[in-house]
C-alpha positions in Angstrom: 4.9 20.5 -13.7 1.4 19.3 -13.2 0.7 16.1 -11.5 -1.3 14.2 -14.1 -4.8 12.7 -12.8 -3.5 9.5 -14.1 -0.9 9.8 -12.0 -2.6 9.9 -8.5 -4.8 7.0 -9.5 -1.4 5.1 -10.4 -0.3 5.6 -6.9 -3.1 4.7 -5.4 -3.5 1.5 -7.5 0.3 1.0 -5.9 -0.3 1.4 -2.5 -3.4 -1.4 -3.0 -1.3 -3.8 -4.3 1.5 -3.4 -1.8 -1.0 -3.3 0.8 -2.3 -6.4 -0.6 1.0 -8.0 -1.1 1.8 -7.8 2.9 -1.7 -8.9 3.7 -0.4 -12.6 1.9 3.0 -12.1 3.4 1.0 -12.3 6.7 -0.8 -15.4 5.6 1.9 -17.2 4.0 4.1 -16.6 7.1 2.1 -18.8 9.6 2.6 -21.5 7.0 6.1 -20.7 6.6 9.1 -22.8 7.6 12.8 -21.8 6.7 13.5 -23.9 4.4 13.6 -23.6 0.0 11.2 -25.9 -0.6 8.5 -24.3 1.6 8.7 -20.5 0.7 9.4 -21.2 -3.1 5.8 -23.2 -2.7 4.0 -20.8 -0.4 2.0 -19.5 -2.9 0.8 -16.3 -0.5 4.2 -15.4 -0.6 4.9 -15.6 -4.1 1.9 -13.6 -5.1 2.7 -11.3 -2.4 6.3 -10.9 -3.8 4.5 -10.5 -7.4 2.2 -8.0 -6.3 5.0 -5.8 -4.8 7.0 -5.8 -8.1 3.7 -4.7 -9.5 3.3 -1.8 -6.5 6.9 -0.2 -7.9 6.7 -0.1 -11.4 3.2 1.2 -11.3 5.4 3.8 -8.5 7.9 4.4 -11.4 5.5 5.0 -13.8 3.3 7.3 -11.8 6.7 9.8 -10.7 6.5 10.2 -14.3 3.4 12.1 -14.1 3.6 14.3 -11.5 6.0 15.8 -8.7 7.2 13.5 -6.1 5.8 16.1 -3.4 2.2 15.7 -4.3 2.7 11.8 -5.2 4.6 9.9 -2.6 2.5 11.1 0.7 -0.1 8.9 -0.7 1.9 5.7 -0.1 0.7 6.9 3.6 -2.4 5.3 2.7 -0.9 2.4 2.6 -1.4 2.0 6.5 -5.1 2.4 6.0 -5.8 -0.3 3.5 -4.0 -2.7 5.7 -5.8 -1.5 8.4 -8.5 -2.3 7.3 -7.3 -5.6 5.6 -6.4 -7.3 8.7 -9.1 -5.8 10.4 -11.2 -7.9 8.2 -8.7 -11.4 6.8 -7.1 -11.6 10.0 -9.9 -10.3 12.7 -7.2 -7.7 14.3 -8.7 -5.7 16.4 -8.6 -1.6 14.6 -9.5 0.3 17.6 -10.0 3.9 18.5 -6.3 4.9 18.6 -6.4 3.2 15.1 -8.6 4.8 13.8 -7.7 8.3 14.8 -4.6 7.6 13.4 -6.1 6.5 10.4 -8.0 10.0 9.8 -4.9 12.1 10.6 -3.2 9.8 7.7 -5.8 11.0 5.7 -5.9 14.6 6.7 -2.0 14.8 6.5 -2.8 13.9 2.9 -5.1 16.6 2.3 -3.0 19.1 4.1 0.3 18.3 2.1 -1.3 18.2 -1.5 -3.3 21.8 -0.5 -2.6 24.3 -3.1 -1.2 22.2 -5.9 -3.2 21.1 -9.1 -4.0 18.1 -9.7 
């Protein structure tokens, strides 16, 4: 079977909105206390929460389009966008060792979906 254009972009509108959703889970946790009232009206947490049910059905929907093989590597990338994210929202520091990390992510990738038609 060949993995369907469609499908890749699918997967990598996933891994943005599961990167996304852990960026508010970060937010909404210094504002969190344990307690029902405060998480069901942390509203970084509920969107967060929303925009990882979003992530897996647009994951279902893309394994529909292509081999798992060639697909679910790219939720690797996940780790680069928030990376980046909380390099930028939460001023972490991505350093060197971050950043080399962050190519071989990409590279590894590459290397895995080599060969197979997209």
């Amino acid at each position: 079977m060949k993995t369907k254009l469609w499908a890749v972009i699918l997967m990598v509108l996933c891994t943005l909105f599961t990167s996304s959703a852990q960026l508010l889970y970060k937010a909404g946790a210094g504002k969190l206390e344990f307690n029902f009232l405060s998480i069901i009206s942390n509203w970084n947490i509920i969107l967060g929460i929303i925009l990882y049910g979003l992530g897996a059905v647009l994951l279902v929907v893309a394994l529909k389009g292509g081999k798992v093989t060639v697909l679910y590597p790219i939720v690797a990338s996940s780790y680069i966008w928030v990376a980046l994210g909380s390099g930028y929202f939460f001023k972490e520091v991505v350093n060197l060792f971050r950043w080399i990390g962050i190519i071989f992510i990409i590279f590894g990738i590459i290397i895995i979906n080599i060969g197979e038609e997209v």
